[in-house]
C-alpha positions in Angstrom: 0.0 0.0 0.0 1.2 3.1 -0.9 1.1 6.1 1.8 2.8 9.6 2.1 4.2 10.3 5.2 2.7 13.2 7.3 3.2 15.2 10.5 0.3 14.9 11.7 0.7 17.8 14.3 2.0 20.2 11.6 -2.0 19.8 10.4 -4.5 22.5 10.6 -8.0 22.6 11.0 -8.6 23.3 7.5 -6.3 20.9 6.3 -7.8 18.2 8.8 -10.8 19.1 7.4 -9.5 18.3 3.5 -8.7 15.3 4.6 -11.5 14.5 6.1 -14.0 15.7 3.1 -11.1 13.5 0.9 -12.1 10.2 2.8 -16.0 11.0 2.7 -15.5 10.6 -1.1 -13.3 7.5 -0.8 -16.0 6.2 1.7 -19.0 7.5 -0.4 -17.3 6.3 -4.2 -16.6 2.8 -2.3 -20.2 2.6 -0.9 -21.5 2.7 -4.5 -19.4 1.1 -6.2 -18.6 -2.1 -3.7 -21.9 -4.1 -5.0 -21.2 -3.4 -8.6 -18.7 -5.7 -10.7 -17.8 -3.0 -13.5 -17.6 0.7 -12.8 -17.3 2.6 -15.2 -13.6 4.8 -16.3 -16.1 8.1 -15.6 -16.8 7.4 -12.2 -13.6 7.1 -11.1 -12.1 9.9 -13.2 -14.9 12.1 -11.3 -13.7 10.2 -7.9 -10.1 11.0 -8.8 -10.7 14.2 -9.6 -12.9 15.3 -6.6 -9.5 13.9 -4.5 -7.3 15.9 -7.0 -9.1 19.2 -6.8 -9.1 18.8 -2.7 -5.7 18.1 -2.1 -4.0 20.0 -4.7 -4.3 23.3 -2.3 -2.9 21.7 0.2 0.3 20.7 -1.5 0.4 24.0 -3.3 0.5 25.1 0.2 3.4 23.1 1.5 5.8 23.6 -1.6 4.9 27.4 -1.2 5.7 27.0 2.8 9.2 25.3 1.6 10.2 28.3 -0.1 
């Protein structure tokens, strides 16, 4: 399994919160999908990018911060 390693006390609340709102769309994209033996290349383009267009700040964030 792949994982990125994390402070997690460097976190704020608004980036707990992305994270949080990230793995209600894991949870919710499983939860319809799990029954289902094909899912379609859309759905999980639209999963992917929901993640994408979470996270993305908070990286921007952290390269800025590294500046």
């Amino acid at each position: 399994m792949y994982s990125v390693p994390m402070d997690t006390e460097q976190l704020s609340l608004q980036d707990s919160a992305v994270l949080l709102e990230a793995m209600r769309i894991i949870d919710a994209a499983l939860d319809q999908t799990s029954n289902r033996s094909i899912v379609s290349a859309s759905e999980m383009s639209d999963v992917f990018l929901d993640l994408r267009s979470l996270i993305n700040p908070l990286i921007a964030a952290d390269a800025s911060a590294d500046i």
